[in-house]
TINU-116919 format. One record per residue: x negated, y, z of N, C-alpha, C, O in turn; residue number from 1. Coordinates in Angstrom, 2 decimals, always signed. Layout:
TINU-116919
<nukol n_px="X" n_py="Y" n_pz="Z" ca_px="X" ca_py="Y" ca_pz="Z" c_px="X" c_py="Y" c_pz="Z" o_px="X" o_py="Y" o_pz="Z" nr="NUM"/>
...
This chain:
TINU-116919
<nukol n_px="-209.71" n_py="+139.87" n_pz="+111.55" ca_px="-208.32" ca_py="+139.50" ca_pz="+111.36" c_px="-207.60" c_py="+139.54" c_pz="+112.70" o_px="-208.11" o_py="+139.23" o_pz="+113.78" nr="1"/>
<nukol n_px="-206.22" n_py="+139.99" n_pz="+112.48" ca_px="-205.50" ca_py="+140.00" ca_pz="+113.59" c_px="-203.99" c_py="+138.95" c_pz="+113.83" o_px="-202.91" o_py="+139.17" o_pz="+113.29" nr="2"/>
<nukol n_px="-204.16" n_py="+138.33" n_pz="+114.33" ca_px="-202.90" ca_py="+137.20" ca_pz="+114.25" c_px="-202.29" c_py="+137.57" c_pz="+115.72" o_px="-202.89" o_py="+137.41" o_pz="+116.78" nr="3"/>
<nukol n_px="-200.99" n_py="+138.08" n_pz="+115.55" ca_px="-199.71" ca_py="+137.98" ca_pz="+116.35" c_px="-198.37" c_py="+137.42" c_pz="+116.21" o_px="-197.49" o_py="+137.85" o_pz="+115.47" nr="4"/>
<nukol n_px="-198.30" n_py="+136.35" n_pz="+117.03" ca_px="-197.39" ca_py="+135.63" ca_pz="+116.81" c_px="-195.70" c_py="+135.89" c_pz="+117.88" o_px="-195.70" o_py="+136.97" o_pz="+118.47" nr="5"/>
<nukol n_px="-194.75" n_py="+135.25" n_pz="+118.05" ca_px="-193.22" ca_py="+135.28" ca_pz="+118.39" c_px="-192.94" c_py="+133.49" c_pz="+118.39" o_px="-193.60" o_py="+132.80" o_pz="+117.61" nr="6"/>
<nukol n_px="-192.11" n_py="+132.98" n_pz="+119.17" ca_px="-191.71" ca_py="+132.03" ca_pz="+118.94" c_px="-189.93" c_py="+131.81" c_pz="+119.69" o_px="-189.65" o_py="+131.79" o_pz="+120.88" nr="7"/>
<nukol n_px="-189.03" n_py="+131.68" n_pz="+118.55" ca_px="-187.66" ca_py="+131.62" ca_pz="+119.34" c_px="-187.58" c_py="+130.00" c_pz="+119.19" o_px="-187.53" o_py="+129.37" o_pz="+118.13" nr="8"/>
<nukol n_px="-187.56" n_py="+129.49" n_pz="+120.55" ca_px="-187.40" ca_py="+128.14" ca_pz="+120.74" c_px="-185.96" c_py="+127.42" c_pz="+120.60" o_px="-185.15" o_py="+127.73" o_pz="+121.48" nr="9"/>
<nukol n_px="-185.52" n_py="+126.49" n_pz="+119.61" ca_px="-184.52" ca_py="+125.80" ca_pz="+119.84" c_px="-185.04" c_py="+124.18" c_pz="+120.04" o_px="-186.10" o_py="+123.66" o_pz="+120.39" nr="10"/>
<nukol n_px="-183.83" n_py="+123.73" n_pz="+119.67" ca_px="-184.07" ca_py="+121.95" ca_pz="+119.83" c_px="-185.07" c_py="+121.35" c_pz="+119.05" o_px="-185.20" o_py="+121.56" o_pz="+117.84" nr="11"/>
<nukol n_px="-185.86" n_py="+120.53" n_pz="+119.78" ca_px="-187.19" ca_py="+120.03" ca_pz="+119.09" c_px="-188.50" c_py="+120.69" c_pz="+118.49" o_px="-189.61" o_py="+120.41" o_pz="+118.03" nr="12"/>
<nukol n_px="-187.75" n_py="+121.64" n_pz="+118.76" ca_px="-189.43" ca_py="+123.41" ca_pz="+119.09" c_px="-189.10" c_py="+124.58" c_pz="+118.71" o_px="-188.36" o_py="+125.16" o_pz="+119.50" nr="13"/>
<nukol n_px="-189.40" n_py="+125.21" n_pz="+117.69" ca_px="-189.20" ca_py="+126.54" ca_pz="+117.92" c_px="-189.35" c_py="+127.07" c_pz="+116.51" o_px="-189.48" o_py="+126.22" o_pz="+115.62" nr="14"/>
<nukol n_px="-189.35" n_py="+128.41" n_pz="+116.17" ca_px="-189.20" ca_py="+129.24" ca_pz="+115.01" c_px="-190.35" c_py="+130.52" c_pz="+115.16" o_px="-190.05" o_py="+131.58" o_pz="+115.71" nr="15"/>
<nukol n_px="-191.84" n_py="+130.21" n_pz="+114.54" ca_px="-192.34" ca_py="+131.06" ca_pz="+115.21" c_px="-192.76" c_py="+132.07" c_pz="+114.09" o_px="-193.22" o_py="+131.50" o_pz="+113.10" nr="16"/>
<nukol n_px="-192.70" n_py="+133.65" n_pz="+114.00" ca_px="-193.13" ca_py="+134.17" ca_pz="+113.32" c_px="-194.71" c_py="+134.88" c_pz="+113.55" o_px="-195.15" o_py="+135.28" o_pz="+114.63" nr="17"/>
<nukol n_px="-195.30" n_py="+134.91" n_pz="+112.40" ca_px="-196.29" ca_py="+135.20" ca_pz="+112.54" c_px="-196.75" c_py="+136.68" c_pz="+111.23" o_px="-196.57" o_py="+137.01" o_pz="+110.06" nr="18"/>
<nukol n_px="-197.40" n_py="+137.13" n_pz="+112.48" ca_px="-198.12" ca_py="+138.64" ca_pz="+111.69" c_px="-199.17" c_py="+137.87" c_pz="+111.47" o_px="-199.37" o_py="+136.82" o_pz="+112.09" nr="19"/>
<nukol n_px="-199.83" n_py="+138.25" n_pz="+110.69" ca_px="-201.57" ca_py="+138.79" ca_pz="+109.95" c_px="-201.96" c_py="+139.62" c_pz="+109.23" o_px="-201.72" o_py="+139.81" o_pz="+108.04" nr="20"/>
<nukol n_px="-202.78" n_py="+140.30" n_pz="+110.16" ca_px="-203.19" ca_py="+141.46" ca_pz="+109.52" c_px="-205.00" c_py="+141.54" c_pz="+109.68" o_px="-205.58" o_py="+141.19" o_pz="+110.71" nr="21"/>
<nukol n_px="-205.68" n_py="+142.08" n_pz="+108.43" ca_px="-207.03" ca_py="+142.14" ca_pz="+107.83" c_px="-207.28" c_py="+143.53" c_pz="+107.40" o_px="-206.51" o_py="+144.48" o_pz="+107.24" nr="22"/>
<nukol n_px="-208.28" n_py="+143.43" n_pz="+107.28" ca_px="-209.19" ca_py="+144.39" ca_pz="+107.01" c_px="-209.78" c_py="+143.96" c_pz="+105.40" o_px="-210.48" o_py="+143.05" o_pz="+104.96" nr="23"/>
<nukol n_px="-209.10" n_py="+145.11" n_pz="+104.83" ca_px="-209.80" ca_py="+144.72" ca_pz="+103.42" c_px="-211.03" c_py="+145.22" c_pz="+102.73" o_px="-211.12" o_py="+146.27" o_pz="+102.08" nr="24"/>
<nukol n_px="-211.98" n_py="+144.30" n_pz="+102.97" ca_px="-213.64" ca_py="+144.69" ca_pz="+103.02" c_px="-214.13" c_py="+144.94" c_pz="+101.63" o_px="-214.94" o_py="+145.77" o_pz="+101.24" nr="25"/>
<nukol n_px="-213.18" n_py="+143.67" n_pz="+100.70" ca_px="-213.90" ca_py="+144.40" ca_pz="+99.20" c_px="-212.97" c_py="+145.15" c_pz="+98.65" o_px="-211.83" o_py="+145.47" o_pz="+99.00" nr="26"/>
<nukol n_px="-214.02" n_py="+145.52" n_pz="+97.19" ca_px="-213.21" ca_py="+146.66" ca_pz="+96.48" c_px="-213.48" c_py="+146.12" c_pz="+95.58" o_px="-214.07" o_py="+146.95" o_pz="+94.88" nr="27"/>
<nukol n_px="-213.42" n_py="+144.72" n_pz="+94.81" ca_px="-213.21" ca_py="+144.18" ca_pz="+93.64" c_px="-212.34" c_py="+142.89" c_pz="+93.81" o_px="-212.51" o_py="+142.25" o_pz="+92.77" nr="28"/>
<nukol n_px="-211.72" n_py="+142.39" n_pz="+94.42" ca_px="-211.05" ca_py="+141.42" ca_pz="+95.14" c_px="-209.44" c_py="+141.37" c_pz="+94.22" o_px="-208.64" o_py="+142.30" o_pz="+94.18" nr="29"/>
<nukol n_px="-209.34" n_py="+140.32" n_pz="+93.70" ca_px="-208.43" ca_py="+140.34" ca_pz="+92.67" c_px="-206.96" c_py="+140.06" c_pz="+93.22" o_px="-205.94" o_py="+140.06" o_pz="+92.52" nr="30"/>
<nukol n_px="-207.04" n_py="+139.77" n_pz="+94.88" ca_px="-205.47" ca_py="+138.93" ca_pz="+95.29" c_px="-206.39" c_py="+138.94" c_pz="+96.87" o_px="-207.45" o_py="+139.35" o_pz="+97.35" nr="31"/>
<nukol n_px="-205.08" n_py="+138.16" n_pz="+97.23" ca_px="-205.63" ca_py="+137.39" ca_pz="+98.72" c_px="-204.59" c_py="+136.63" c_pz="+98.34" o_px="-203.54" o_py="+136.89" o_pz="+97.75" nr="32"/>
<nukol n_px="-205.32" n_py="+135.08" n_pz="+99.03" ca_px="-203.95" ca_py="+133.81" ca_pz="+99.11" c_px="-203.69" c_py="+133.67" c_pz="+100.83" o_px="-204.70" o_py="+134.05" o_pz="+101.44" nr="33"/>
<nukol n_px="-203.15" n_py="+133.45" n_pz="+101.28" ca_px="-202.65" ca_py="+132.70" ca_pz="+103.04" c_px="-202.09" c_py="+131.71" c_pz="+102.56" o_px="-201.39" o_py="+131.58" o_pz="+101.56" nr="34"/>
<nukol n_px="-202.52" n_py="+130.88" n_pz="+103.48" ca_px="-202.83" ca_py="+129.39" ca_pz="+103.59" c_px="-201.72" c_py="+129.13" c_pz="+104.64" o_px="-201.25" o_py="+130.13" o_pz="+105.19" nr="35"/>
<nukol n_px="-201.30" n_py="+128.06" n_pz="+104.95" ca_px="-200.62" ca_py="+127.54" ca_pz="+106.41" c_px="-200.92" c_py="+126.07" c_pz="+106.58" o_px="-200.30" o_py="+125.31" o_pz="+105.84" nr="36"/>
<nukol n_px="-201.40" n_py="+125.78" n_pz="+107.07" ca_px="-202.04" ca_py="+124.20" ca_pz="+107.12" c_px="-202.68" c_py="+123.82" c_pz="+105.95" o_px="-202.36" o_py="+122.78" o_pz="+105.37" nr="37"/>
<nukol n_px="-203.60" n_py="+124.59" n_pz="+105.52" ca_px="-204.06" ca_py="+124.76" ca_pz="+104.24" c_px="-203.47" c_py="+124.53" c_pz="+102.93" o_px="-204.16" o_py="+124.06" o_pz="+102.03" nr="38"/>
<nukol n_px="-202.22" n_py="+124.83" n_pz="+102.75" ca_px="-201.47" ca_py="+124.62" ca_pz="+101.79" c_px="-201.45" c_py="+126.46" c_pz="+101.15" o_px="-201.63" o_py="+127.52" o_pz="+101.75" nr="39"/>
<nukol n_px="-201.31" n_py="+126.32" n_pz="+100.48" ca_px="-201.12" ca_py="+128.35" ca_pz="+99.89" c_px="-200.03" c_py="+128.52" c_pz="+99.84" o_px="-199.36" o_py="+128.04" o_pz="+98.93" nr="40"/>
<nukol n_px="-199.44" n_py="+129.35" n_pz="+100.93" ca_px="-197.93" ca_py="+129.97" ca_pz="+100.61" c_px="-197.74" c_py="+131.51" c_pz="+100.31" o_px="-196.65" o_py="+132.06" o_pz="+100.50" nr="41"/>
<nukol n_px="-198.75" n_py="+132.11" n_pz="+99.89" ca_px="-198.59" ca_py="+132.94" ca_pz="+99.17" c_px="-200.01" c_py="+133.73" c_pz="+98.62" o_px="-201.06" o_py="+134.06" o_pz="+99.17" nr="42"/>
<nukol n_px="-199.64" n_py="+133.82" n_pz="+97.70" ca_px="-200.91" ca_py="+135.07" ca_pz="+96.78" c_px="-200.37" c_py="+136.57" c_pz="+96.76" o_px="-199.30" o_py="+136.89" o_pz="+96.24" nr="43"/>
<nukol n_px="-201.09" n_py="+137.30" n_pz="+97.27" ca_px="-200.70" ca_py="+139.03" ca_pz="+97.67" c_px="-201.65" c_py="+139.88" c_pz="+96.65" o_px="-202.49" o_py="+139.31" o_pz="+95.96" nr="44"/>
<nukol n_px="-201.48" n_py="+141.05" n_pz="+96.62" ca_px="-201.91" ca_py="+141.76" ca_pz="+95.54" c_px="-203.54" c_py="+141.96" c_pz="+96.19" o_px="-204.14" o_py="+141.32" o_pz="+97.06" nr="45"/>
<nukol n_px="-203.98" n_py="+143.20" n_pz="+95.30" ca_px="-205.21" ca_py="+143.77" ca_pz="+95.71" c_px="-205.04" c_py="+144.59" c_pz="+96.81" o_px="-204.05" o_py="+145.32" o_pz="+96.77" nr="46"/>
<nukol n_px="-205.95" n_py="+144.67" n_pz="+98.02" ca_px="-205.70" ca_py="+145.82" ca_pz="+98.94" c_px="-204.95" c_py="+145.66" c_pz="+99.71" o_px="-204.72" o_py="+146.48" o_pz="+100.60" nr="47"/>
<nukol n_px="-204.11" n_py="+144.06" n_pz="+99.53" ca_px="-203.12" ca_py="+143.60" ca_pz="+100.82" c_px="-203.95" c_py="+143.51" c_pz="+102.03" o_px="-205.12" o_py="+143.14" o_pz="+102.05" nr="48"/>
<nukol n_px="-203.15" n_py="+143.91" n_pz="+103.15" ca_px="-204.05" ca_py="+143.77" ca_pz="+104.32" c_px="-203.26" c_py="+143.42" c_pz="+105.86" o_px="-203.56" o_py="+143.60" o_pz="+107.04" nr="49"/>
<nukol n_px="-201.97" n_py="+142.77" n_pz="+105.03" ca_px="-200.50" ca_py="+142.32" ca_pz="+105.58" c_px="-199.67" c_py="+141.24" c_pz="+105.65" o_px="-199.06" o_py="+141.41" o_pz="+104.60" nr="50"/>
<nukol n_px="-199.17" n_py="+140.17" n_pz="+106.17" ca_px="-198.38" ca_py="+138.98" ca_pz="+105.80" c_px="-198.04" c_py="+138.44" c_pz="+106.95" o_px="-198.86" o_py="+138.16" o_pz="+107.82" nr="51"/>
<nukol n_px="-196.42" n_py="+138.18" n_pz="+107.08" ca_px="-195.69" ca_py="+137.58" ca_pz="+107.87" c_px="-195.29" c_py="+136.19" c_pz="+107.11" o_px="-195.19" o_py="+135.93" o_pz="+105.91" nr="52"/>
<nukol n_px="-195.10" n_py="+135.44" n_pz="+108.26" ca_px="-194.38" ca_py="+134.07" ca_pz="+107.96" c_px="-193.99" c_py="+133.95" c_pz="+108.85" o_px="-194.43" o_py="+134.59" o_pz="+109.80" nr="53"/>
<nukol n_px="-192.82" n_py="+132.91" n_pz="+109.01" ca_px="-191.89" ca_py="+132.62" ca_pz="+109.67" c_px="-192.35" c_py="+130.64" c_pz="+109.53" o_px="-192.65" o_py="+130.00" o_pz="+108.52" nr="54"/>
<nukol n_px="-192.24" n_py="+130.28" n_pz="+110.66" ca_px="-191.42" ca_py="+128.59" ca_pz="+110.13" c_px="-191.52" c_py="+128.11" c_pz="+111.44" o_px="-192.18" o_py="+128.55" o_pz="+112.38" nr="55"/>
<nukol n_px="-190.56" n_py="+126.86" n_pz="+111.37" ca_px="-190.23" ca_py="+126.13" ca_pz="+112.05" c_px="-191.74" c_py="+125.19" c_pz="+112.39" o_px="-192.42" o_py="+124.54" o_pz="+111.60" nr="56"/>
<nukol n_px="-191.89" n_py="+125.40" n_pz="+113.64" ca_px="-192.56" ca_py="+124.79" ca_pz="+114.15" c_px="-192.34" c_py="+123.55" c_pz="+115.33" o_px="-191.96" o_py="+124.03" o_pz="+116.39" nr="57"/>
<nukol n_px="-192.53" n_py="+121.79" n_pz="+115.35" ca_px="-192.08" ca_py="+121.10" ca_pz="+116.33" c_px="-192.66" c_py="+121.03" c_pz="+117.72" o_px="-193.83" o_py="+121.31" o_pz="+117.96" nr="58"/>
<nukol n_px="-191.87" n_py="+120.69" n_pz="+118.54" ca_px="-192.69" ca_py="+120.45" ca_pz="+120.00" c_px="-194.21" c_py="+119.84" c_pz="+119.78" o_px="-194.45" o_py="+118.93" o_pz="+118.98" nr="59"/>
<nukol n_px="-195.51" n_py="+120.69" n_pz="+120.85" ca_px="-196.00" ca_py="+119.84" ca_pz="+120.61" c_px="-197.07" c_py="+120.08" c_pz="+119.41" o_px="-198.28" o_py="+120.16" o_pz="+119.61" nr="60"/>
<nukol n_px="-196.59" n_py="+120.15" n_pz="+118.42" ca_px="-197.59" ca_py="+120.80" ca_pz="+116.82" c_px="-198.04" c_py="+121.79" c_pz="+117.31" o_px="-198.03" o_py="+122.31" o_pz="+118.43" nr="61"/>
<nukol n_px="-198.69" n_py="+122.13" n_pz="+115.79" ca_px="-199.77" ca_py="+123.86" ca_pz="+115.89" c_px="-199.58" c_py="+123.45" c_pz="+114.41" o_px="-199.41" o_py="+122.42" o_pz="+113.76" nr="62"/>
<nukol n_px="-199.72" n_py="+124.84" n_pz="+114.19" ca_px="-199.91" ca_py="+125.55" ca_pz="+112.86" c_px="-200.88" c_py="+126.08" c_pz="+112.44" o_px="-201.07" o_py="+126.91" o_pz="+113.32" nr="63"/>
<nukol n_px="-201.96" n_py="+126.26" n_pz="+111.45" ca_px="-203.46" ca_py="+126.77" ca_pz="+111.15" c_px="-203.14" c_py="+127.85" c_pz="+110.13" o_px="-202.78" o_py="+127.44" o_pz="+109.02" nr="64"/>
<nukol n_px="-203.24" n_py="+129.39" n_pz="+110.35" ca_px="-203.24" ca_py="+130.36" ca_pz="+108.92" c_px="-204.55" c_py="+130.41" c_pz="+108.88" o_px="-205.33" o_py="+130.17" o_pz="+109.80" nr="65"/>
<nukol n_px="-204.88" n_py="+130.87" n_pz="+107.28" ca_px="-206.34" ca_py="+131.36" ca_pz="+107.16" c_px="-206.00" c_py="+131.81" c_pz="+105.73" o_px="-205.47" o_py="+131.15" o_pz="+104.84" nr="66"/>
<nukol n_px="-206.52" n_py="+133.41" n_pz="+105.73" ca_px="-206.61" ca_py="+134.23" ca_pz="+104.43" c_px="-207.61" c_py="+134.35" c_pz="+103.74" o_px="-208.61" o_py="+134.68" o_pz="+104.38" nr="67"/>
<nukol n_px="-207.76" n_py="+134.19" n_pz="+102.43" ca_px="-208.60" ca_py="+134.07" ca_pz="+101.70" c_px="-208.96" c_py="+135.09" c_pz="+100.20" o_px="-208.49" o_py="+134.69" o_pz="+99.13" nr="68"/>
<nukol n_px="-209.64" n_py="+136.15" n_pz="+100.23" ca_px="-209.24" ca_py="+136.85" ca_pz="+99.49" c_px="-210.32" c_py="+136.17" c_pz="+97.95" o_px="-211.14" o_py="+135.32" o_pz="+98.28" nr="69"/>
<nukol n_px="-210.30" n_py="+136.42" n_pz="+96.88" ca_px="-210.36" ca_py="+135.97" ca_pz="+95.18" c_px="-210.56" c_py="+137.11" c_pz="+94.29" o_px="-209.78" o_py="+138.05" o_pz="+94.11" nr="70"/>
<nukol n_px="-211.94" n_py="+136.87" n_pz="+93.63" ca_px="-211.57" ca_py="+137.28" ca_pz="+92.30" c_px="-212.02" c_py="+135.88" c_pz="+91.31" o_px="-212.03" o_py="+134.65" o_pz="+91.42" nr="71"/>
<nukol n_px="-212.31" n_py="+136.72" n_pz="+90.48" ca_px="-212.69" ca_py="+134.99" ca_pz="+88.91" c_px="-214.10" c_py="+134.76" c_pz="+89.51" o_px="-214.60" o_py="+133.75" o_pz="+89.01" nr="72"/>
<nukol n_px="-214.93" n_py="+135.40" n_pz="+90.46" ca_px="-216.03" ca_py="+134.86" ca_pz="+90.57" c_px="-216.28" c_py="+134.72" c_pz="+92.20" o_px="-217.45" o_py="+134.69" o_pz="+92.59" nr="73"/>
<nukol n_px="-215.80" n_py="+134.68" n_pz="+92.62" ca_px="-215.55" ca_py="+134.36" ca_pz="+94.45" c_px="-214.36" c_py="+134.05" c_pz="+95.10" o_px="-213.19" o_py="+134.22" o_pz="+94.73" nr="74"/>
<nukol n_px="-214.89" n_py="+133.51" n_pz="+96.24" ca_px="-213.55" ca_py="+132.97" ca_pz="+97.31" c_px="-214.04" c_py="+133.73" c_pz="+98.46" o_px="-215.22" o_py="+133.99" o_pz="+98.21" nr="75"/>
<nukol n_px="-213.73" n_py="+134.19" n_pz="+99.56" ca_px="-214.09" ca_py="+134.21" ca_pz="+100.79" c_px="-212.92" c_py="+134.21" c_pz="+101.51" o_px="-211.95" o_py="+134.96" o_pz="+101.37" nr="76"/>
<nukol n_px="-213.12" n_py="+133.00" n_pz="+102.55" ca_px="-212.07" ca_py="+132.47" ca_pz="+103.47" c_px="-212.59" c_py="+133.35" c_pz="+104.60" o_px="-213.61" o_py="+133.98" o_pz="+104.85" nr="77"/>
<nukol n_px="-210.96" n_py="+133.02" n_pz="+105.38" ca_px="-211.21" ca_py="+133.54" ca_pz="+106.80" c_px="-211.76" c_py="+132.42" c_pz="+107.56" o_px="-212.04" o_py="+131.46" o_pz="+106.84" nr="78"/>
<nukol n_px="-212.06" n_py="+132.23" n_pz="+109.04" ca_px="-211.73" ca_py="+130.81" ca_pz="+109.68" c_px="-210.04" c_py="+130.84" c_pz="+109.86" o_px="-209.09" o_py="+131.61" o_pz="+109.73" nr="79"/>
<nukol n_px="-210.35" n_py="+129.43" n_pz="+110.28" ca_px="-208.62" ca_py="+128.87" ca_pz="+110.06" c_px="-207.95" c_py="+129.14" c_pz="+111.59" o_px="-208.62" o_py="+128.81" o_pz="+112.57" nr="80"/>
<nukol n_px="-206.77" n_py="+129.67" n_pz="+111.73" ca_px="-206.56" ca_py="+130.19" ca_pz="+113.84" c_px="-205.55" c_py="+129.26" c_pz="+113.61" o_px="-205.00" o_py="+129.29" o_pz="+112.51" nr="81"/>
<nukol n_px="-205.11" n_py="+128.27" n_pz="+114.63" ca_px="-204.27" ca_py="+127.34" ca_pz="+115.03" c_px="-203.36" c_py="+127.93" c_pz="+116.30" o_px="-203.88" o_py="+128.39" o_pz="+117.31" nr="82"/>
<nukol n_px="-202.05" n_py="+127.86" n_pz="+116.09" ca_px="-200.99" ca_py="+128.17" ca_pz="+117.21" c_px="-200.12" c_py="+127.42" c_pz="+116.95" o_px="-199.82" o_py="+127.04" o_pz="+115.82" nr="83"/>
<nukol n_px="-199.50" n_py="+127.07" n_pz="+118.15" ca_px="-198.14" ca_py="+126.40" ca_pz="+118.48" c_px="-197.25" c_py="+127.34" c_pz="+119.69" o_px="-197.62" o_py="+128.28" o_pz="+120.39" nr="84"/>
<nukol n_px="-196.30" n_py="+126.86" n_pz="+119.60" ca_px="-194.73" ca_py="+127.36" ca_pz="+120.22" c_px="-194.92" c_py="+125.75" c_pz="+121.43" o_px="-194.54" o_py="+124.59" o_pz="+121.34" nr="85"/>
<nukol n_px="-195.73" n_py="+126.58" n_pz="+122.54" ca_px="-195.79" ca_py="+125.63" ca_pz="+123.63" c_px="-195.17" c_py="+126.35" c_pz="+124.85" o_px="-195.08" o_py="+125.77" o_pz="+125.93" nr="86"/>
């Protein structure tokens, strides 16, 4: 996995966008979800191997993505990468 991040700083921290980009290893893999502080903010199709987010991040914090691709009979997570707008 490849995580590149941006951060435009205003008052009380910043706005940081974030790339991720993967390598899509299976070929029965029903979705991928991305996570952001382990919450799921989005489910992507089959063969995704792409996802930006954007958010407000505060002074100080970090943020954790980790992609996880699914079918009805598996999970496989990424590890979780933590960044902040320091």
């Amino acid at each position: 996995s490849i995580y590149t991040y941006t951060c435009e700083f205003s008052v009380g921290g910043g706005t940081m966008t974030m790339e991720l980009t993967w390598d899509d290893r299976s070929e029965n893999e029903e979705g991928y979800t991305v996570y952001r502080d382990e919450q799921a903010i989005a489910t992507l199709a089959p063969n995704s191997t792409y996802y930006v987010d954007v958010a407000f991040i505060a002074t100080g914090k970090t943020l954790g993505y980790s992609v996880e691709a699914f079918n009805t009979d598996w999970r496989v997570s990424s590890s979780t990468i933590t960044y902040g707008c320091q």
